[in-house]
N, C-alpha and C positions, 0 to 999 in steps of 0.2 A: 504494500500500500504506500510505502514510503521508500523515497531515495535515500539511499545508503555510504554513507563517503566514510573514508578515516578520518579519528581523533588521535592526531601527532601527539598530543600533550598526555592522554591516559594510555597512550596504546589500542584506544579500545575502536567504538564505532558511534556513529552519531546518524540519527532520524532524520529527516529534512523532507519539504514537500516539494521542494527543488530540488533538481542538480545542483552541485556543487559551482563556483565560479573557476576554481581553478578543476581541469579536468581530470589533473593528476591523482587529485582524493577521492574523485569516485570511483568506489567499488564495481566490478565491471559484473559482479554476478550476486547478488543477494542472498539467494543460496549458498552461503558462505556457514564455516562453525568455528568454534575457537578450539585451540591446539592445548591441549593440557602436557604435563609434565612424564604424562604415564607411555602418551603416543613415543614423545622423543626416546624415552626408556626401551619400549615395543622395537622402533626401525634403529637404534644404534648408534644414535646423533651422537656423534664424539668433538666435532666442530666446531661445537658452541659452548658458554658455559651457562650451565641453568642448575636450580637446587628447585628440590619436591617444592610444590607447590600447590596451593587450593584453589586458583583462580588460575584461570589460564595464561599462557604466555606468548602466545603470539593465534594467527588467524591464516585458517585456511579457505582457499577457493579453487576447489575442484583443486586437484594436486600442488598448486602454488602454496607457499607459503610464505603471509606477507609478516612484516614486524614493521608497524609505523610508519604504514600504506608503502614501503618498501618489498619489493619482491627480494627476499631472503636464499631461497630455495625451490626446487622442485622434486615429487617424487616420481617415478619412474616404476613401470611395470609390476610383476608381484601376482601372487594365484595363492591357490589353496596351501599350497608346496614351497612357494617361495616371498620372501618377504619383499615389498617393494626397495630399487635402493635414492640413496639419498642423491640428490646435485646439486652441491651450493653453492649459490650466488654471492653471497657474503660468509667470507672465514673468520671464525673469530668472535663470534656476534653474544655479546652477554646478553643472557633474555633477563629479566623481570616481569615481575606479575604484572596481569594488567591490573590499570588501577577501576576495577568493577563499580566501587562506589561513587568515582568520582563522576564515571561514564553514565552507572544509572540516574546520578542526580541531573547531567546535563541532557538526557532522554525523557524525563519526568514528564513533562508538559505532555508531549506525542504521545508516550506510550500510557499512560491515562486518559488519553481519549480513544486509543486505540481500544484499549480493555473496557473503557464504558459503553462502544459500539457493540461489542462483545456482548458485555452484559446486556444492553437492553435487547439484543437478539435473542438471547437466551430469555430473556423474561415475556419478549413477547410469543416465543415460543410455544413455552409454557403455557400461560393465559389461553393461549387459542387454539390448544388443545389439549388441556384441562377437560375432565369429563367424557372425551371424546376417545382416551385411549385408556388402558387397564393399569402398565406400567413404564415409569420413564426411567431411566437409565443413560450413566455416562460409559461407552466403551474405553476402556483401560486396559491400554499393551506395555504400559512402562515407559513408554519412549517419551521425549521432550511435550510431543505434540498431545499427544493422552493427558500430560502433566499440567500441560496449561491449559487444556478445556474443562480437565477436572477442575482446577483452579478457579475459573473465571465461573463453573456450573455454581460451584460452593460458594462464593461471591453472592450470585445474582438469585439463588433458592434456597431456603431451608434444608436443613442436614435431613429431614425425612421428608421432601418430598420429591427424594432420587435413590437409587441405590446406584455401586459401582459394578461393572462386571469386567473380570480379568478374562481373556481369552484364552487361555491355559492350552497351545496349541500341541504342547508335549515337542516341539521343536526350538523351544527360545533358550535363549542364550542364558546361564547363570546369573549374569549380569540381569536380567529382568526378573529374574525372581526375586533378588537382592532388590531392585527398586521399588518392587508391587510391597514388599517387604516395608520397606521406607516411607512409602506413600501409606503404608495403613497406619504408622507410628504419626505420619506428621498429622493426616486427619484420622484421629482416635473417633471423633464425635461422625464418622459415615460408617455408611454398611456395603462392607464389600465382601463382593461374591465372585468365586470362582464357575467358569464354564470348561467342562473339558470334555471330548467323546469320550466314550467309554472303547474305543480303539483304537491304540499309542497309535503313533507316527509310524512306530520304525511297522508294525504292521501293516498298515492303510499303503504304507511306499511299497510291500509286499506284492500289497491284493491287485493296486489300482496301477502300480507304476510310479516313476519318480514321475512328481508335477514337473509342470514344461508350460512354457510361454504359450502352446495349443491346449494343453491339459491344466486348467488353474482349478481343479478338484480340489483341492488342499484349504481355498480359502472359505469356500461352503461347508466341509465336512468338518475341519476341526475350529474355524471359528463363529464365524453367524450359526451357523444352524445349532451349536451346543449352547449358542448364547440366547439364542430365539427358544429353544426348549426347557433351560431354566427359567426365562422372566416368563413362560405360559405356566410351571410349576409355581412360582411364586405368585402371579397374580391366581391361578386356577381358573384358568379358562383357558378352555381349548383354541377356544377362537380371540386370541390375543388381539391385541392395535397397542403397537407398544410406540414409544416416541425414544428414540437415541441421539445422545448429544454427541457427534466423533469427533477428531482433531484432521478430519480430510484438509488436504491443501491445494489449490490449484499446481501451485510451482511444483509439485512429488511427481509427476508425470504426465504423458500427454494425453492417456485416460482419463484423470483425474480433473485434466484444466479444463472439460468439457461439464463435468457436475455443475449442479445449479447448489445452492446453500441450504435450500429445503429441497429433499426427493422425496415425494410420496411413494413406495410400492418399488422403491430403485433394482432393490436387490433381493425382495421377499418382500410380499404381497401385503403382508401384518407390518411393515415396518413403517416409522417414517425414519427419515435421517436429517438430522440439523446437525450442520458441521458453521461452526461461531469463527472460526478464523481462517475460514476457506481460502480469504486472500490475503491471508500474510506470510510473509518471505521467513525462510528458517531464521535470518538474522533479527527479525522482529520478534520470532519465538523466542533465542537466547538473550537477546534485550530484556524481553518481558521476565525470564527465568531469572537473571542477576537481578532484576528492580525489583524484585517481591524477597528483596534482604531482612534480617529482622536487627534487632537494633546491636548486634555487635558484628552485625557486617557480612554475615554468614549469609549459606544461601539459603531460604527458607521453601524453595521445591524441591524435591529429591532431584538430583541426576543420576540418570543411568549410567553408571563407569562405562559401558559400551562407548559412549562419547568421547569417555574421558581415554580410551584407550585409539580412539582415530574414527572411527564408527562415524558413516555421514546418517546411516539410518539404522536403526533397529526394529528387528523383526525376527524371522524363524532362521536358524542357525545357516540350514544350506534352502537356497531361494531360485527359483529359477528367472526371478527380476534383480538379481544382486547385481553388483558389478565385481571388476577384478580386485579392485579397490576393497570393498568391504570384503570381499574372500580371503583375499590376504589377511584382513584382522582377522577376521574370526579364525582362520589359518593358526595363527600361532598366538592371538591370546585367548582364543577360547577350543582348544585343538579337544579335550575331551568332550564337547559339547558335539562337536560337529561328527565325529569319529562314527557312530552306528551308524547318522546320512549318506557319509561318504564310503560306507564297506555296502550297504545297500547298492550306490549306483556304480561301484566297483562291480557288484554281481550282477549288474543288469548291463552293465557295457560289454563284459567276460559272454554274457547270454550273445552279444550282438559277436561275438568271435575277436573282442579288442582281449591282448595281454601286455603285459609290458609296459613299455614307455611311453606305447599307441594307447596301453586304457589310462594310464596316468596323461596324457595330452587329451583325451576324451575327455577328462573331467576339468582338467584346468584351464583348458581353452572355453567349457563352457556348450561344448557340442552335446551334452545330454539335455541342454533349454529347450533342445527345438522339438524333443521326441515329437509325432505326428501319428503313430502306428502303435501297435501294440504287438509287434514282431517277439520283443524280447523281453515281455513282460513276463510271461508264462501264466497262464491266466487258471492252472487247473483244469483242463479240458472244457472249459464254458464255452457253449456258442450256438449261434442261432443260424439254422440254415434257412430260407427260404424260397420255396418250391409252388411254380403258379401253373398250372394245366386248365385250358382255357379260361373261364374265368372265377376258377376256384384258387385257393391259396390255402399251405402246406406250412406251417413252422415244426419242425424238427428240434427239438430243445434238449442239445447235450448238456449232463452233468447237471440238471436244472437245483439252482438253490431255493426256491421256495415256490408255490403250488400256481400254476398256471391259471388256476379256476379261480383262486381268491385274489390277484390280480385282475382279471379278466373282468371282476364286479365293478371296477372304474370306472368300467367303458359304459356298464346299465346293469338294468336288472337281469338278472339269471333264472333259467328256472330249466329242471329237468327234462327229460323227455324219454330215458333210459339210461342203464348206465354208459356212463361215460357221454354221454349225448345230450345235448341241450340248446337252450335258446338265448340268447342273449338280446334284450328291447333297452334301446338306446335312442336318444331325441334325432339319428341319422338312420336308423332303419331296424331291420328283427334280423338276429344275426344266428343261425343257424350254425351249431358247431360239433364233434366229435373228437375225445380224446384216447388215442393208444397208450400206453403205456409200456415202456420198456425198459432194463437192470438199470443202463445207464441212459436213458432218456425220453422224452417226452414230445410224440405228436402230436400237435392238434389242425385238425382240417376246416376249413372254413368255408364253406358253400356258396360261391357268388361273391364272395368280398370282393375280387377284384376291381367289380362292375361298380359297386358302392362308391358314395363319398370316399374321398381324398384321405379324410381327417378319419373316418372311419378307420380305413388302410391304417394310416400312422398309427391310431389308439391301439390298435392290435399288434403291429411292431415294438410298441414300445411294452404292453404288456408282457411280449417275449422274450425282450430283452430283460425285463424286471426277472420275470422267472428265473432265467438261465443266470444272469450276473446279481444279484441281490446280494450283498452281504450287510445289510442292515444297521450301514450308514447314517439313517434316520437324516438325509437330507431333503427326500420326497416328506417325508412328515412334516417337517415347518410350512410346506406349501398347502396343507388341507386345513381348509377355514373353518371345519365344522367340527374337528377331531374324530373325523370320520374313519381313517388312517393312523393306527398304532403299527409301531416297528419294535415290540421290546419283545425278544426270544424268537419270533417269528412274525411277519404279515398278516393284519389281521385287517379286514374291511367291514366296517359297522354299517350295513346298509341301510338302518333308520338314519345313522346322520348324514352320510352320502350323498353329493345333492350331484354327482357324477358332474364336477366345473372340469376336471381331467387335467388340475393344475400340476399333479403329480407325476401324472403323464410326460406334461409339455414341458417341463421348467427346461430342461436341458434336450442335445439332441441324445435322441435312443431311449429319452425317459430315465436314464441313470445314469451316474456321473462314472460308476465302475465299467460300463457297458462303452460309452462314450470313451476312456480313457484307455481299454485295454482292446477294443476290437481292431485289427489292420483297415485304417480307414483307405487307404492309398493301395492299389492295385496297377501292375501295368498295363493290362487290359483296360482299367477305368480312365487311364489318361489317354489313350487313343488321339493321337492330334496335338499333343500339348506343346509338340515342337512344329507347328502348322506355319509359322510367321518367318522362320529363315534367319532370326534374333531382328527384325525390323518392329518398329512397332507403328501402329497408325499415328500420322502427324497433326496436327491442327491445319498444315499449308496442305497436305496432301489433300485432303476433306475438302478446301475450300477450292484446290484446283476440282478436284471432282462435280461436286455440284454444282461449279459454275457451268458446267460442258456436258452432261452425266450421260450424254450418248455421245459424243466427239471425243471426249477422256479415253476410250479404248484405243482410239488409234492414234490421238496423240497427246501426252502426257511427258512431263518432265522427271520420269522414275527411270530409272535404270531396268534391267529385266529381271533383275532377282527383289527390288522394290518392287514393282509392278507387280507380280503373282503375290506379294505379302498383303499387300492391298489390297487384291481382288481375294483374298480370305478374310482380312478386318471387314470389309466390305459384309461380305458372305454374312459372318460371325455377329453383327452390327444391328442384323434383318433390314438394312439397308436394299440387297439385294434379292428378288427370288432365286432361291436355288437354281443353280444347274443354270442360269441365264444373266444378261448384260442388265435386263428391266427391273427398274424401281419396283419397290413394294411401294401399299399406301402407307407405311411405316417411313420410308427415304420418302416420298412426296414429302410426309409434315418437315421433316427433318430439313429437305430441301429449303421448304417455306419459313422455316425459324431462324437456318443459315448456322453456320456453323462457329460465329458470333454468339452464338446463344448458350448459358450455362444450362440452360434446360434441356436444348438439344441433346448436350455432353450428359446431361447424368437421363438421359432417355437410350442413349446409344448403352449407357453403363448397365443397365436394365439387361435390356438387350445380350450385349456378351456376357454377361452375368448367366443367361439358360441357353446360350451358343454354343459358349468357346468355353473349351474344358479348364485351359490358364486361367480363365477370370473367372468362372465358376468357381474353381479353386481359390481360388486368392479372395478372392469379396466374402464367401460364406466360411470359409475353414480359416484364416490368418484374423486375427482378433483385432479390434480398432486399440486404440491406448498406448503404441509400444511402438519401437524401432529393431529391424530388425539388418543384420547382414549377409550378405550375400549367400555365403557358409550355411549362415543358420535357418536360411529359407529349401535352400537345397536339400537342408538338411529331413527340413521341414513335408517338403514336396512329395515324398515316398520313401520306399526301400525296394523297391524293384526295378526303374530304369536306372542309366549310366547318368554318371555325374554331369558327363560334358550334353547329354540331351537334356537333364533338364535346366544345364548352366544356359545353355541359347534360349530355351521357354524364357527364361528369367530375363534376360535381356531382351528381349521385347517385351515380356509387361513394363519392364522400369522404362524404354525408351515410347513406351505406349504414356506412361502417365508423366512424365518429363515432358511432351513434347506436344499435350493438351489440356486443356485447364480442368482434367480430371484428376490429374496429381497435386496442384497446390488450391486449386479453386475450390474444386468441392472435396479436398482433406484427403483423398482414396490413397493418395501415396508421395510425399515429398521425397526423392532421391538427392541425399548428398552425395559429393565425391571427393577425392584427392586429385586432382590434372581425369584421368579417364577413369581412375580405378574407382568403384561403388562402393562409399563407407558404409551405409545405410538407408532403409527404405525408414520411414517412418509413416504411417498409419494413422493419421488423429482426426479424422474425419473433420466437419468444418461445419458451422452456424449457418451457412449463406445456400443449405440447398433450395433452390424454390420451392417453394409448397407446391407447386402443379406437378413438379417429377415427385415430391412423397405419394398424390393422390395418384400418377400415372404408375409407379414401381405397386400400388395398392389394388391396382385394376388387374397388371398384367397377374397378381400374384393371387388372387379370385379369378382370373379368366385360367390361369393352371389350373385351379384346385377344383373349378366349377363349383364356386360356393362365394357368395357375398352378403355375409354380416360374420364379425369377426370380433372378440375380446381385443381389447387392447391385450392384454399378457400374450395373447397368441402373436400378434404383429411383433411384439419387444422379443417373443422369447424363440420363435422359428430363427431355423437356418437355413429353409431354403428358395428363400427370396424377402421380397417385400422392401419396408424402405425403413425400418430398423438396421435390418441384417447389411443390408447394400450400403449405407450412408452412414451408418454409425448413430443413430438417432436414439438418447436415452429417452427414458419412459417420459419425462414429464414435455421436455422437447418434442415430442411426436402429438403428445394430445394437446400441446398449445398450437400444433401447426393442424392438425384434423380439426379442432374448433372455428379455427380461421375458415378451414376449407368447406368447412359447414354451415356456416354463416356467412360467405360468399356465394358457394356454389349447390345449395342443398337440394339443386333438382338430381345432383351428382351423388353426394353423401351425406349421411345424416348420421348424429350423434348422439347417445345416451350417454352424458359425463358427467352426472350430477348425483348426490343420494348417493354412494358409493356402488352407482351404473357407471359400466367401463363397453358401452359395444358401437358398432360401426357398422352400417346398413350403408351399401355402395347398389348402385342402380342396373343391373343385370343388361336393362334394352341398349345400354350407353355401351360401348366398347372402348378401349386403352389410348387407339389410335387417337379420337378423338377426343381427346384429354389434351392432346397435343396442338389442337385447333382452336384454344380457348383463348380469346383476345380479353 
């Protein structure tokens, strides 16, 4: 919220609602922490002279470090294995403490208004939804940011009308238990509660697979969801509305800088989330931590020693969002903490055929973030085969962990017909079904499904999967409003409370997050085409020579001839073209008529290659918006059945595809940086500025698939296989502020029940997608 410069005189750092005048004191990254005495001890600083100390002694940004807005030093490289080394800019250098008090006094003014905006967020909070939810709660991970919304909650409410919950993910560093520790000594007068699953880590890494930047299993199953199922125990009510104050930050990632400060329903349906210093810079956090001294100087927040040993963030010991940075620390100052993580992905790299120096550079380069498949999980023989003979459908359910039948009550009611035989009536039709039974598995036949609704199809995929992968996670549990769904010992479906919403079904794809994380999603057969483009990718000039000419462009054109056939595939891939021929569809007419000036065009054509082309099919629905990835780690990402160098050239036509038109920085799909030619990173952050006419048009083409138009919002936010959540990155409350618009504009087009805690979406069957596209 505020510019950040050096204070030459304490050492330390000063607020300001300007830049600085001279350029040299400002801080070039706010995201900045202070360097304590414990980190220099950690990497070997022998250079300087410094003595223990309780207050920091100089300031880090991003591996710089400064002393009295002087760059000092830099560090350099460092993994699990190896410790970063040092490069100093200054020899010789005596540190002293910084002077914290003097710093927090000349911050006072700012950071007192900073924390009273704080506070009255938090109290209006409260107030207006007060009555309205069962329990509120602040989330407590230890870390800085936890410390000061705790801080700021206990400020601005009564010590009883909050309790604290620790996240107990059975992965955290000593250091945070040591803090949760600390924090319940400083506030004696709060009630703090722990959340833990009842299945350690080093288990769950077992069942599911190590988490992976595709697989973020790890943050539903051991923190929200243990923490959603204590405050339902605590309040007793099944059907919770709890309100959570967190320490979300915009500046922690490119995920994050999309959150709004209230989400309704962001992450679990029961929740709200109020995050009080969404927009402040980590330097604003350690400001606020020093100024909240008591009166002999001291700090009166706990710190996490994680900080105090170089730690830019604390969280779960091995992360697949870490950096090499924090791997290092945790490396060697918290080495038995990380140890059972790390012999885990030792065994599951060994499973992929790495030994040696190849599995030790597996881990320390960070190649096991991208896992995509579930090759080398070893999953227990689970798995679901699926078999369609004309328009009946077959699930084959190996090794099944829990009963196919009492799943299957999701979908509707049940009722016999003999054994093993039955019927199933659901608000999409009467589902006739038969089950075999065998040592090791279970068929069930399904009569006609194929012919059925869409969603039908899915509810029974995903039932099969529940069957066959279930280890009773109890993450499908927090999504049932009615407590209709118990997970404790086995699956159990109470169909008086059951109102079959099939949120349990939908939250994830497959219905389960074990299913989801452990099935081989990636086949070579299913990528078929993915090297179609020649490593070319469509241009914004190319587009705009085409349409100028779109019957003269064939014979003469400014492409070379391996350009030109990549084109006439974008093209193809675009529905630009009819198949097998030169002639427009009325898809390339609208396209035509918008011009390829148009940001709507662009994210119509994204639609488009999104149910085309197997590259961006791939990449829009499986590669997660929030995060940057590199070259390596997308490859990595991409499969385990083609050759590197096929899908190294796919890869370079997507990144030359979203470089080269304003699908990559305009509408967020992919910013590519690089160094001269070579690709640092893709980054993924999707973007504010899509038009609302491509949400309703990505809404049409995604009901004209399914052949069904009225839809939950949770089904728009939580599918993967199109729509304009999944394709744009569109969080939950951003989707229903742009379908409100689009309703109260266009409502011969859509209409909206959003009100009374009604969440649905009626889109108009006679109207078609194309024409979406014609709307002046």
């Amino acid at each position: 919220m505020y510019h950040v410069s050096w204070d030459i005189d304490t050492n330390g750092i000063l607020l300001s609602g300007t830049r600085p005048e001279d350029e040299r004191l400002a801080v070039r990254d706010s995201e900045m922490r202070p360097v304590f005495h414990e980190e220099l001890d950690l990497l070997g600083v022998d250079h300087w002279i410094y003595a223990p100390s309780e207050a920091p002694l100089l300031w880090a940004v991003g591996r710089d470090y400064y002393c009295r807005g002087e760059l000092v030093a830099r560090a350099k490289g460092g993994s699990f294995y190896e410790k970063p080394t040092i490069e100093y800019v200054v020899e010789g250098l005596e540190l002293k403490p910084i002077e914290v008090a003097e710093m927090s006094r000349r911050n006072a003014a700012l950071l007192d208004g900073l924390a009273q905006r704080a506070i009255e967020f938090i109290r209006r909070e409260y107030e207006q939804r007060q009555g309205k939810v069962d329990v509120i709660s602040v989330a407590f991970s230890g870390g800085k940011d936890s410390v000061a919304v705790l801080d700021l909650v206990q400020r601005a409410l009564p010590p009883d009308a909050f309790m604290v919950v620790f996240g107990d993910t059975t992965m955290e560093l000593s250091a945070t238990y040591e803090a949760v520790e600390a924090a319940k000594r400083h506030w004696p007068q709060l009630t703090f509660l722990t959340a833990r699953s009842h299945l350690p880590a080093v288990e769950t890494w077992k069942l599911f697979g190590p988490p992976s930047r595709m697989h973020r299993w790890c943050c539903s199953v051991h923190k929200s969801v243990p923490s959603l199922l204590l405050l339902r125990e605590v309040a007793g009510t099944p059907s919770l509305q709890a309100l959570v104050f967190d320490g979300i930050r915009w500046a922690e990632s490119q995920r994050r800088s999309t959150y709004d400060a209230t989400t309704v329903g962001g992450k679990h349906l029961i929740q709200v989330n109020a995050s009080p210093i969404i927009a402040w810079s980590s330097a604003e956090v350690y400001a606020y931590t020093f100024s909240r001294a008591d009166a002999d100087g001291g700090h009166s927040l706990p710190v996490n020693t994680g900080y105090r040993h170089g730690l830019a963030r604390v969280g779960c010991a091995v992360c697949p969002f870490a950096s090499s940075w924090g791997e290092a620390i945790t490396g060697h100052a918290y080495a038995g903490c990380i140890a059972p993580l790390l012999e885990e992905l030792d065994r599951y790299g060994a499973r992929d055929s790495r030994s040696g120096e190849g599995l030790r550079d597996y881990v320390a380069s960070g190649q096991w973030k991208m896992r995509s498949g579930g090759r080398s999980v070893g999953g227990g023989g689970n798995h679901v085969d699926l078999a369609e003979r004309s328009a009946d459908m077959s699930f084959v359910i190996r090794n099944p962990q829990e009963s196919w039948a009492e799943w299957a009550k999701t979908v509707g009611e049940p009722s016999l017909t003999g054994p093993g035989a039955g019927t199933i009536q659901s608000d999409l039709g009467h589902h006739p079904f038969s089950i075999s039974t065998q040592p090791h598995s279970v068929e069930v036949h399904l009569p006609g499904l194929a012919r059925e609704d869409k969603n039908a199809v899915r509810y029974f995929k995903a039932v099969a999967h529940k069957a066959a992968y279930c280890v009773r996670c109890r993450a499908c549990e927090v999504e049932c409003p009615t407590g209709a769904l118990s997970v404790n010992g086995r699956v159990e479906i109470d169909l008086v409370k059951c109102v079959h919403c099939h949120n349990c079904l939908t939250f994830v794809d497959k219905g389960c997050w074990r299913a989801k994380s452990i099935t081989v999603s990636v086949k070579g057969a299913g990528m078929k085409g993915i090297n179609a483009y020649q490593t070319f990718g469509m241009s914004k000039g190319w587009l705009d020579e085409y349409l100028g000419n779109p019957n003269g462009w064939w014979k003469q054109n400014s492409l070379g001839p391996r350009q030109f056939e990549a084109m006439k595939v974008w093209l193809d891939h675009a529905g630009v073209l009819d198949r097998g021929s030169t002639d427009l569809t009325a898809f390339g007419d609208r396209i035509r008529s918008l011009g390829s000036g148009s940001l709507l065009s662009w994210a119509a054509i994204w639609v488009q290659l999104a149910r085309r082309s197997v590259l961006v099919r791939w990449y829009a629905t499986q590669v997660p918006f929030g995060s940057a990835y590199s070259k390596d780690e997308l490859i990595g990402a991409l499969g385990e059945e083609l050759s590197p160098r096929t899908l190294s050239n796919a890869l370079v036509s997507l990144f030359r595809l979203l470089e080269d038109t304003p699908l990559g920085v305009d509408l967020g799909l992919g910013v590519v940086t690089r160094t001269g030619r070579a690709i640092d990173r893709l980054t993924k952050a999707g973007s504010h500025s899509v038009p609302p006419l491509a949400v309703l048009y990505a809404l049409y083409e995604y009901a004209e698939n399914l052949d069904k138009f009225a839809f939950s919002i949770s089904e728009i936010v939580e599918t993967k296989e199109g729509g304009p959540a999944c394709l744009f990155g569109l969080a939950r409350d951003e989707l229903i502020g742009t379908l409100r618009g689009l309703s109260s504009q266009h409502s011969q087009l859509i209409k909206t029940e959003l009100a009374r805690g009604l969440e649905n979406v009626f889109l108009e069957p006679t109207y078609g997608s194309d024409s979406i596209l014609g709307i002046t």
